[in-house]
C-alpha positions as a printed Julia matrix, in Angstrom:
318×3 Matrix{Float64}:
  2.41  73.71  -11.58
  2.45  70.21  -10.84
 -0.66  67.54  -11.69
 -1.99  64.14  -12.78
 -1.58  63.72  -16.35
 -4.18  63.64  -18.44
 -2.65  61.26  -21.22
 -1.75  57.94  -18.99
  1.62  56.83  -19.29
  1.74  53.02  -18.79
  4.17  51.56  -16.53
  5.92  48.95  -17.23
  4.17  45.36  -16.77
  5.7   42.37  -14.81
  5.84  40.63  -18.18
  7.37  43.2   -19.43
  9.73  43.5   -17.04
 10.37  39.79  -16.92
 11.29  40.05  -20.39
 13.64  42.75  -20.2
 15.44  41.09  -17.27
 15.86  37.68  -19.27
 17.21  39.12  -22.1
 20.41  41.14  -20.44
 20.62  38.14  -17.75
 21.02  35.68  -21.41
 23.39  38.07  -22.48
 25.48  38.51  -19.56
 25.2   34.52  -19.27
 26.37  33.99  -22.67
 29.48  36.28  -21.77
 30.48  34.74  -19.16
 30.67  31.4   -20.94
 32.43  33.16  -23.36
 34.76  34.36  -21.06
 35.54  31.0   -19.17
 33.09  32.43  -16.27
 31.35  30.74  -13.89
 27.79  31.93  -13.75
 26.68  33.88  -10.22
 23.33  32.12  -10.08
 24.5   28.19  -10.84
 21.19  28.46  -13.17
 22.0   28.2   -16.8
 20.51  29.74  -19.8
 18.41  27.35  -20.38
 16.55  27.44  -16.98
 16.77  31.49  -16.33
 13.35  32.18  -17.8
 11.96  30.18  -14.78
 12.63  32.75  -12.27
 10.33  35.23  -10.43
 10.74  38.85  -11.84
 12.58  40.15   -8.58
 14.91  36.35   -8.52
 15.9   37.98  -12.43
 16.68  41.22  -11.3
 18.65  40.18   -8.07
 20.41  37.89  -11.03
 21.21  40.2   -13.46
 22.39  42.71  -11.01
 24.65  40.25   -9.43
 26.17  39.31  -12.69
 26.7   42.71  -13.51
 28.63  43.33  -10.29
 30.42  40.6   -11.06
 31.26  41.07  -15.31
 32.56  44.6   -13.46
 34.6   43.77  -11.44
 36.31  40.41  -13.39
 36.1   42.42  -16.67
 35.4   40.07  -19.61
 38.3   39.98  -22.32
 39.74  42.81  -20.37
 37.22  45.46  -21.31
 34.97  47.36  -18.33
 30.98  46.48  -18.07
 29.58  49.43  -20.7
 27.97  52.43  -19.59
 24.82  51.51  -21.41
 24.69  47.74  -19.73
 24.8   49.22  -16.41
 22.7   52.46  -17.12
 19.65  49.79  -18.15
 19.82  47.47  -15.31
 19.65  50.69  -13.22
 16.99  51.96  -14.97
 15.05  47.96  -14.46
 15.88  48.66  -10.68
 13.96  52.15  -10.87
 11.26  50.99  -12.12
 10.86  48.46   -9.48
 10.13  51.1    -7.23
  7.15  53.93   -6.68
  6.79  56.32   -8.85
  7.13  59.33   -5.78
 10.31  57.45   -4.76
 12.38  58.36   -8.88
 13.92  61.46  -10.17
 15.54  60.76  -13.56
 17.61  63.12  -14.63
 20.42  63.3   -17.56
 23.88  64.26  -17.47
 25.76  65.28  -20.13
 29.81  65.25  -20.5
 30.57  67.8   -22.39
 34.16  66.61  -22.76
 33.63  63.57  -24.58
 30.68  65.02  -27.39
 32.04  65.31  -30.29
 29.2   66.85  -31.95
 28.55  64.1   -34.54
 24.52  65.16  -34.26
 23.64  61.44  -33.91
 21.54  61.68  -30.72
 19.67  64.49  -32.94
 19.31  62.39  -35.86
 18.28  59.54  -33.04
 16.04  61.79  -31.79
 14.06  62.76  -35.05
 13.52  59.22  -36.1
 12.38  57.99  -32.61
  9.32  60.5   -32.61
  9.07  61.42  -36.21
  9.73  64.88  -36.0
  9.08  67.06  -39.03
 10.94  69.58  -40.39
 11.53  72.8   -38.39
 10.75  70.68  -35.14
 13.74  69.37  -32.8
 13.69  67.86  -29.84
 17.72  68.09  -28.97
 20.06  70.43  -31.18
 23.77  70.54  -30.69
 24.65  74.13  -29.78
 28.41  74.83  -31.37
 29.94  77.4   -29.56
 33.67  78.32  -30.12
 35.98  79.25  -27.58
 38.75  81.6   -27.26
 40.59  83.77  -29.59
 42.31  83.39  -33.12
 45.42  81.06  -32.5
 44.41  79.76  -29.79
 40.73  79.02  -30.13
 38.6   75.72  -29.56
 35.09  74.35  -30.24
 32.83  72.92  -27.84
 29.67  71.23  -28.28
 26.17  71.56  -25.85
 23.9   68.93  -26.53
 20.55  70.94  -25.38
 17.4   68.55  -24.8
 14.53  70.11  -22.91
 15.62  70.52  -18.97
 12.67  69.17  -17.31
 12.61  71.88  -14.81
 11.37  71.33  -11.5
 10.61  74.71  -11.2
  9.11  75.38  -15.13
  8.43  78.9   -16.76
  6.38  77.23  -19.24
  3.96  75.82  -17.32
  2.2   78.75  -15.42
  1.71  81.44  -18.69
 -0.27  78.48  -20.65
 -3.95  80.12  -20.83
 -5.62  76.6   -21.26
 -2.79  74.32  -18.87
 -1.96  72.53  -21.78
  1.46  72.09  -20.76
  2.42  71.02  -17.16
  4.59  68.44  -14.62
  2.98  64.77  -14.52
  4.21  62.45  -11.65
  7.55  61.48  -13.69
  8.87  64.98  -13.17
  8.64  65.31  -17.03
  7.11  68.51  -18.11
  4.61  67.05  -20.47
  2.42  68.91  -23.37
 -1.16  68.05  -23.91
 -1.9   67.69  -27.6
 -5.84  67.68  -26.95
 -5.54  70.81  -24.75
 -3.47  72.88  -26.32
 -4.68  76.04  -28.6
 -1.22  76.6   -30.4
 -1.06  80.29  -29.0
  3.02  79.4   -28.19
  3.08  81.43  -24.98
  5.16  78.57  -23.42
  7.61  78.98  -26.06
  8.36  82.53  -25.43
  8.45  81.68  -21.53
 11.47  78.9   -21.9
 14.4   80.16  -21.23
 16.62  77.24  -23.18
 14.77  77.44  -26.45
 13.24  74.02  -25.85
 10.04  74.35  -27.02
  9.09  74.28  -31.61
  6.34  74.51  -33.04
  4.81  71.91  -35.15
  3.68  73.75  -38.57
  2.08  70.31  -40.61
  4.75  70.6   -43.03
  6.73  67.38  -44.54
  9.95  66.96  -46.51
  8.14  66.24  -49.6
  5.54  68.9   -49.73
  7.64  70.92  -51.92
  8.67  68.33  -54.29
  8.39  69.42  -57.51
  8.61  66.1   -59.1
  7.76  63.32  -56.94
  7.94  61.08  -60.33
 11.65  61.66  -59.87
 12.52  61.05  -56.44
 12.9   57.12  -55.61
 10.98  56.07  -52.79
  8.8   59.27  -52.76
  5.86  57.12  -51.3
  7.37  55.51  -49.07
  8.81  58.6   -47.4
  5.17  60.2   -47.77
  3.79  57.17  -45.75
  6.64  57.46  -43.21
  6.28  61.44  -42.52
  2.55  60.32  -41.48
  2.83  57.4   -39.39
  1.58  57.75  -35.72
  4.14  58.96  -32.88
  3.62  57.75  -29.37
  4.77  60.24  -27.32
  3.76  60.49  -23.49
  2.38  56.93  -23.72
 -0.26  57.55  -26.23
 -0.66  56.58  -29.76
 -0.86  60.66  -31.78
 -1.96  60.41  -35.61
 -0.06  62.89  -38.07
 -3.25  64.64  -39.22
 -5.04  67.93  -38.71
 -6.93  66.99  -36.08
 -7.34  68.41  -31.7
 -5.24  65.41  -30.76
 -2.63  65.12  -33.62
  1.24  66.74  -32.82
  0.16  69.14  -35.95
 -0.85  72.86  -34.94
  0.49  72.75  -31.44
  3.85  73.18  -29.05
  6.91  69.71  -29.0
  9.55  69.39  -26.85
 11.78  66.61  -25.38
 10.17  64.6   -22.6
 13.32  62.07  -21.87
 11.87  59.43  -24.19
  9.43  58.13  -21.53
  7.22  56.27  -23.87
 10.28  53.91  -23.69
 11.8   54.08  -20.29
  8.82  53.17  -18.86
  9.1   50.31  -20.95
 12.49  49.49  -19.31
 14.73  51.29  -22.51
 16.66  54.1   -22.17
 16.67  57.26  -24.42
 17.32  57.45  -28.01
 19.97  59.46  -27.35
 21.42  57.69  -24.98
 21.74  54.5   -26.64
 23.3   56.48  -30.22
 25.69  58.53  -28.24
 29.27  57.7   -30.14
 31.1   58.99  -27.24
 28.85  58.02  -24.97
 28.6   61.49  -23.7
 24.88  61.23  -22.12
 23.95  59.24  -19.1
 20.27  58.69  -18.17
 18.92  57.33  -14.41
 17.64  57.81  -11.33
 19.09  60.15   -8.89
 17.47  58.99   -6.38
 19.19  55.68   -6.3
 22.56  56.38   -4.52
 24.49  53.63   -6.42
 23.44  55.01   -9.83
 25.59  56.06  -12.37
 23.97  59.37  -12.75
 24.69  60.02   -8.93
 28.07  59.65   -8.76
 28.29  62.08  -11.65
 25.92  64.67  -10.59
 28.17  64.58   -7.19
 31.79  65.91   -8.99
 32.82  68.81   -8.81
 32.95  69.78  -12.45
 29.16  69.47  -12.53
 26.93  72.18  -13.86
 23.31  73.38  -14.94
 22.23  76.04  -17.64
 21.13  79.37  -16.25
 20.76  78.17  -13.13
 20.2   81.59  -11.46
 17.01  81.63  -12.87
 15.79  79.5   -10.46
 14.76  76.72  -12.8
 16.09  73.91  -11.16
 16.74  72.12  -14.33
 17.16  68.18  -14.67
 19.9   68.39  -16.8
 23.41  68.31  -15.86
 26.51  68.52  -17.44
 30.25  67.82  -16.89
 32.8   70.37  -17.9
């Protein structure tokens, strides 16, 4: 079931754009003069802050083509570097004319739980709520056995199972593709849980990591990590107080929903960015020159339970 949100998710302004542009384009600039580099534009630092919002992004992009291809100190342009300019070229365009998705190489996670960790702090997740576990499965049998780790975030389904059994359409699609949850809507009867195939859906029970202190005279710092188990989340774009209140997190269904509240501020996921093996790529798949395309095109691609029909927007690479 697919319709307009009901909590807006701002897009990202010109200003904010701007800003984002100027700072990797200063970067990139820096390198180069670091590296002996002419810069692309024949602007320097100084004067880059002039330029329109689509001169910046023509900029950084050409620099970027460039750092790749001359590689500074012998080192290629990181994933990350080029994974955010992509991501400042996406949201250049419509919002009908994205698809991000995520792909995740399964060969190079080492299951260090950082994008969990990464993921917990970014949205203040209590206890008993995560947004992206690291499955440990082991393979094969005693001597010859080995261990592979599945990051599992929520797939973003095109085609959801969650959606269409909530009684009150709490949960549904908005115009991202992201399969979003309405705090104010939703009853808490966890129907959508039961329907999700992955496991991607907890349940937010109120509790904290100090409730069951017995002491709190003897813990250092015990207020300051009451304070910080309350402070407001902004998930899907809107500002959501810790309390026991209709539109609070508290009493109703979380999930992953790719870290929008930032991408559409031109950042990529938490877990992208904390990824030690850089192991998860996030983008558009529409754009053909993406990162995330040429990945989702090899042949050692895959999707979980994809015979369901799910048409998940998760890949990974085995």
């Amino acid at each position: 079931m697919t319709r307009q949100p009901t909590i807006p998710l701002t897009p990202v302004s010109r200003r904010g754009l701007l800003g984002a542009l100027v700072a990797g384009a200063g970067a990139l600039a820096a390198a180069s003069v670091q590296a002996g580099l002419p810069a692309s534009t024949g602007k320097s630092a100084d004067t880059i802050d002039v330029l329109s919002p689509e001169e910046a992004l023509a900029a950084y992009e050409a620099e970027i083509a460039r750092l790749r291809a001359t590689k500074v100190s012998g080192t290629p342009l990181d994933h990350l570097e080029r994974m955010r300019a992509e991501l400042l070229r996406a949201l250049a365009k419509p919002v009908a004319e994205r698809r991000w998705v995520m792909v995740i190489d399964l060969r190079a996670c080492v299951g260090c739980h950082g994008c969990t960790i990464a993921c917990v702090a970014e949205n203040k997740l209590p206890p008993g709520v995560v947004y992206r576990p690291v499955i440990d499965e082991e393979i094969g049998r005693y001597p010859n056995v080995t261990r592979r780790f599945i990051p599992r975030p929520c797939m973003q389904c095109d085609n959801p199972p969650c959606t269409g059994v909530c009684p009150v359409s709490a949960t549904f699609t908005n115009e991202h593709g992201v399969v979003e949850v309405d705090y104010e809507q939703c009853i808490g009867c966890r129907a959508c849980i039961a329907a999700c195939p992955y496991g991607a859906r907890t349940f937010d029970f109120g509790y904290t990591y100090t409730a069951d202190t017995t002491d709190p005279g003897v813990m250092f710092g015990a207020d300051q990590a009451a304070t910080y188990e309350t402070v407001t989340t902004f998930e899907y774009g809107k500002a959501h107080a810790r309390r026991n209140l209709h539109d609070s997190p508290v009493g109703n269904v979380r999930k992953c929903h790719f870290c929008m509240h930032r991408v559409l501020n031109g950042q990529l996921p938490a877990c992208v960015t904390t990824c030690i093996g850089r192991a998860t790529f996030f983008g558009d798949a529409n754009d053909p020159d993406s990162l995330v395309s040429e990945l989702i095109a090899k042949p050692n691609v895959m999707r979980l339970k994809e015979d369901l029909g799910t048409e998940p927007r998760v890949y990974y690479l085995q």
